[in-house]
C-alpha positions in Angstrom: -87.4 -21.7 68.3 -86.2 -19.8 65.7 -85.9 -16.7 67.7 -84.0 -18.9 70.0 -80.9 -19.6 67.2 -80.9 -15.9 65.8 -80.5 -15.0 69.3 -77.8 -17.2 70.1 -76.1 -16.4 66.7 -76.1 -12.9 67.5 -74.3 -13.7 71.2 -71.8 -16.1 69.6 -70.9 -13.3 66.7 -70.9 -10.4 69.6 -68.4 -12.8 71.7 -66.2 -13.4 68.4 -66.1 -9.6 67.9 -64.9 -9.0 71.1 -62.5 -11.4 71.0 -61.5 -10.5 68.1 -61.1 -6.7 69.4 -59.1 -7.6 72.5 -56.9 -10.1 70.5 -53.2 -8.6 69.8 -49.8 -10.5 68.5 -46.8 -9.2 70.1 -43.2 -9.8 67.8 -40.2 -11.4 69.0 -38.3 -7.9 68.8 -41.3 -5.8 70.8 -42.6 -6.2 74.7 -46.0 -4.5 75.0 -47.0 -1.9 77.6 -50.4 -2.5 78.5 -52.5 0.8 79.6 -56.0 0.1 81.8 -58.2 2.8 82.1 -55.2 4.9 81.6 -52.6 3.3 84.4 -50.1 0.8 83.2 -49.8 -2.4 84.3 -46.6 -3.3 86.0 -46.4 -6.5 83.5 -45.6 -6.2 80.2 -46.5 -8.9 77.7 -44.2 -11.4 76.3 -43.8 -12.0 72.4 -46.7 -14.2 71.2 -50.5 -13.8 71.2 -52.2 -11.9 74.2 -55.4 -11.1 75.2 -56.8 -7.1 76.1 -60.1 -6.0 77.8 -61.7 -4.6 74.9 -62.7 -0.8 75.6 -60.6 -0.6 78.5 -56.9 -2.3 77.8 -54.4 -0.2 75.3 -51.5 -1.5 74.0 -48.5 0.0 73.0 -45.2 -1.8 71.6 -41.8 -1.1 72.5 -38.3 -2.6 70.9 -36.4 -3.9 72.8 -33.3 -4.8 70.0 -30.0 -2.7 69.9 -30.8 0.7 68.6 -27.5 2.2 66.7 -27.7 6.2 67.1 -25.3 8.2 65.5 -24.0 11.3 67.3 -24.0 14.3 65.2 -20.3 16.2 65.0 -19.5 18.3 67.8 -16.5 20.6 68.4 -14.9 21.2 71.1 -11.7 22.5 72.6 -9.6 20.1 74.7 -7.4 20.6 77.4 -4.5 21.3 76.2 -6.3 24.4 74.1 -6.8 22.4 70.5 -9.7 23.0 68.7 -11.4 19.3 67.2 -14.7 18.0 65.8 -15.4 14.7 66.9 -18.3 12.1 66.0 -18.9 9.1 67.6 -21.8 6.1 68.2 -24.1 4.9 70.8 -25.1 1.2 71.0 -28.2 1.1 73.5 -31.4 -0.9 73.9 -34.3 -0.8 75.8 -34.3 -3.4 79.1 -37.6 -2.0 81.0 -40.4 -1.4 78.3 -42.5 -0.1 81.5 -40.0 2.8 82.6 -39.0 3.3 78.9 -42.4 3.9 78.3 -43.8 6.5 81.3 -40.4 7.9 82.7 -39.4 9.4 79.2 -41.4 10.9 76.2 -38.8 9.9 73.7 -36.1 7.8 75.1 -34.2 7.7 71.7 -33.9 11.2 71.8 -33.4 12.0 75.0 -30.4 9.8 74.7 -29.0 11.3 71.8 -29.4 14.7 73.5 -27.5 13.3 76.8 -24.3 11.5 74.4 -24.3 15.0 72.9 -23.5 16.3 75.7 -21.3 14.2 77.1 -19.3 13.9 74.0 -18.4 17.9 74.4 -17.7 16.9 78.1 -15.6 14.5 77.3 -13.5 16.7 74.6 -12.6 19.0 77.1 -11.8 16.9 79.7 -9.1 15.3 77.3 -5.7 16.2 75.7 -5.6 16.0 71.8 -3.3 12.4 72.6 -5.7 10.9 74.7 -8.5 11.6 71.7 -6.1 10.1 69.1 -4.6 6.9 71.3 -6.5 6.4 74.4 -10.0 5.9 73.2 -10.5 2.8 74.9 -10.5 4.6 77.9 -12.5 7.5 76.7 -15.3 5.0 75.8 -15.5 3.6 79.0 -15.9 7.0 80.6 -18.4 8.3 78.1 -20.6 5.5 78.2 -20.5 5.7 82.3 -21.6 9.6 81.9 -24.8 8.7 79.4 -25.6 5.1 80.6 -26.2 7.5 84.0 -29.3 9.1 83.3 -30.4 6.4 81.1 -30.9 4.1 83.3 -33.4 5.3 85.4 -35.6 5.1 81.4 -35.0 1.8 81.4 -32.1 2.0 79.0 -28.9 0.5 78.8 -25.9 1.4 77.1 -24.0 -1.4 75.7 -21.2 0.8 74.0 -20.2 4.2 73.3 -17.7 5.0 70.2 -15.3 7.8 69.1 -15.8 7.5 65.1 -13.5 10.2 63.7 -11.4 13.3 65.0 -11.0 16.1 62.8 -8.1 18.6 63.2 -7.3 21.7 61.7 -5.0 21.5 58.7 -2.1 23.7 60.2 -1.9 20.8 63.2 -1.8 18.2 60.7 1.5 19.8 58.8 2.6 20.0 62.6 2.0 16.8 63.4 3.4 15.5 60.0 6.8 17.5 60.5 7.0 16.5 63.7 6.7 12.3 63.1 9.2 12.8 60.4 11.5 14.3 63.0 11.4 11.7 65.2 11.7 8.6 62.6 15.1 10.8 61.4 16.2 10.7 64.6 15.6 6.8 65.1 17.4 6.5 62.2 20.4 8.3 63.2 20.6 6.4 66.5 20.0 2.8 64.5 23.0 3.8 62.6 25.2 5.1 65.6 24.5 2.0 67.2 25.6 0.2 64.0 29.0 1.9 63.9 29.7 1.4 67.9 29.1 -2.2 67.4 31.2 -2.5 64.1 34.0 -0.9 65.8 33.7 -2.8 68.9 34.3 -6.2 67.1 37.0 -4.4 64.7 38.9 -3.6 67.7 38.4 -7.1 69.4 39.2 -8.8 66.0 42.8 -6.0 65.3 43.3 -7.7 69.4 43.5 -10.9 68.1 45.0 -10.2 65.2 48.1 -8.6 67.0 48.1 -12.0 69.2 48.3 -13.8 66.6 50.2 -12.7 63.3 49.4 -15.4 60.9 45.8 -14.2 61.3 47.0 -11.0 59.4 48.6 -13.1 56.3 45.3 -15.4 56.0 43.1 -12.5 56.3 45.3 -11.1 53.3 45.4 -14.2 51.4 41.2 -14.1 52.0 41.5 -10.9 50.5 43.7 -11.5 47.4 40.9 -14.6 46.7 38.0 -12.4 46.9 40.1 -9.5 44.4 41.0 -12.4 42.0 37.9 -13.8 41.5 36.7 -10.4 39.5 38.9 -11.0 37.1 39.0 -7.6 35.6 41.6 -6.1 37.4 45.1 -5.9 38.3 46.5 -6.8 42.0 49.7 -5.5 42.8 50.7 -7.4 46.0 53.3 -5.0 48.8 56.3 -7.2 50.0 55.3 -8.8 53.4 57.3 -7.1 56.0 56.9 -10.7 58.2 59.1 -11.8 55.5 62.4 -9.4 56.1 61.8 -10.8 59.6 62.0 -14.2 58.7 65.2 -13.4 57.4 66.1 -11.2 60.4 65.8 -14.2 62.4 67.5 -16.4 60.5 70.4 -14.2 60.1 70.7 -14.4 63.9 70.8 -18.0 64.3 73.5 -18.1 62.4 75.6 -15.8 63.8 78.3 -17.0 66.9 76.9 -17.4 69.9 79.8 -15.0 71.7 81.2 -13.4 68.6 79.4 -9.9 67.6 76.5 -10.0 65.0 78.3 -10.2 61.1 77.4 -6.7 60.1 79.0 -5.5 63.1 81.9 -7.9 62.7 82.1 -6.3 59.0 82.4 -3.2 60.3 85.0 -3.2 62.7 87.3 -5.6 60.1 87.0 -2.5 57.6 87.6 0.0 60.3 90.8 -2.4 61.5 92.2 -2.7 58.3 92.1 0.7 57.4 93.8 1.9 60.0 97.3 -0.3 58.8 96.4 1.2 55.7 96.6 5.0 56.7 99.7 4.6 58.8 101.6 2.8 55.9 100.4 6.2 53.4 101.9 8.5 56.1 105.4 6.4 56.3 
């Protein structure tokens, strides 16, 4: 009898150590490759508690979260023969633990190693504007060249980023003189425009102003207001020629209607009378 329980005691504990051996938790960030006898099992295990052949099964966990990998600085010459260093950043995560796990030794560095090179493909490929505007574009195209080997790892690339483009110093003077340049030359052209348009409505407002005469007198008047209101200065106003007009006009409504104007009537009186006047000497 009592070889009986030690007996079944000792099963019980070998069971619980074997158990206990072949037990293995799996995080919510990690999928685990399983390895029997050395193959691997198409399946990987979920997140949560799983169960191994002990002696047989190994385990080993990949994760499977966003992996951030910087690029190291590479130079390059573009296109249009400019010598840059630029870094950028690769967003990637793992979405087959299986292939991650037998197609590549290191999948994190193999894609570093492939953005590396891409990243000088891409510099030459591109003119020093497209680096410094277009990146949008440039993204695209560089995460389509690395996200091309990766996936056959089991790897995708969620993003690909240009960080920072370094020029040389004598390009950046260039590049300075040359923006200055252009915002003078906006500048002149604002102030061109200015003066078209001032002298436009000058000459459509003089138009008006020859229409209509009494415009001139109120825009003088408007003038005289805005002088006075100083108060520190003396105003010295020219006699208004519309005046001597007025006058003009008045002096002809009061001359005859078939009789000659009265400076010409003036005249020829003096020029009659002295005539009498010379003959009347020479008697």
């Amino acid at each position: 009898m009592n070889g009986t329980v030690v007996t079944t005691v000792i099963v019980v504990a070998f069971v619980l150590l074997v158990l206990r051996s072949g037990t293995r938790v799996v995080n919510q960030v990690d999928r685990g490759v399983v390895f029997r006898l050395g193959k691997a099992l198409p399946q990987f295990r979920h997140p949560g508690v799983t169960f191994l052949i002990p002696f047989a099964d190994r385990m080993k966990k990949v994760n499977v979260q966003v992996v951030t990998l910087p690029v190291p600085t590479q130079e390059g010459i573009t296109r249009d023969n400019v010598s840059v260093k630029v870094d950028a950043v690769v967003y990637f995560k793992v979405t087959d633990p299986v292939r991650a796990t037998i197609e590549v030794q290191d999948y994190v560095f193999a894609v570093g190693q492939v953005a590396q090179s891409s990243l000088r493909s891409i510099i030459g490929k591109s003119d020093l504007d497209d680096l410094l505007s277009d990146r949008e574009r440039l993204h695209e195209g560089l995460a389509l060249m690395i996200d091309s080997p990766a996936a056959g790892w089991g790897v995708h690339i969620d993003r690909v980023e240009i960080k920072d483009v370094q020029l040389p110093e004598s390009l950046k003077r260039s590049m300075s003189r040359q923006a200055e340049a252009e915002r003078e030359r906006r500048a002149r052209v604002i102030t061109a425009d200015g003066e078209f348009q001032a002298a436009q409505q000058l000459a459509n407002a003089s138009r008006i102003m020859a229409d209509t005469p009494e415009a001139m007198q109120l825009r003088l008047l408007q003038t005289v207001v805005e002088v006075a209101a100083e108060k520190n200065s003396t105003l010295v106003m020219p006699f208004p020629v519309e005046l001597l007009r007025y006058f003009d006009r008045a002096a002809r409504q009061f001359a005859t209607p078939d009789g000659p104007a009265p400076a010409a009537e003036a005249a020829a009186g003096a020029s009659g009378r002295g005539l009498p006047l010379e003959q009347q000497g020479m008697d």
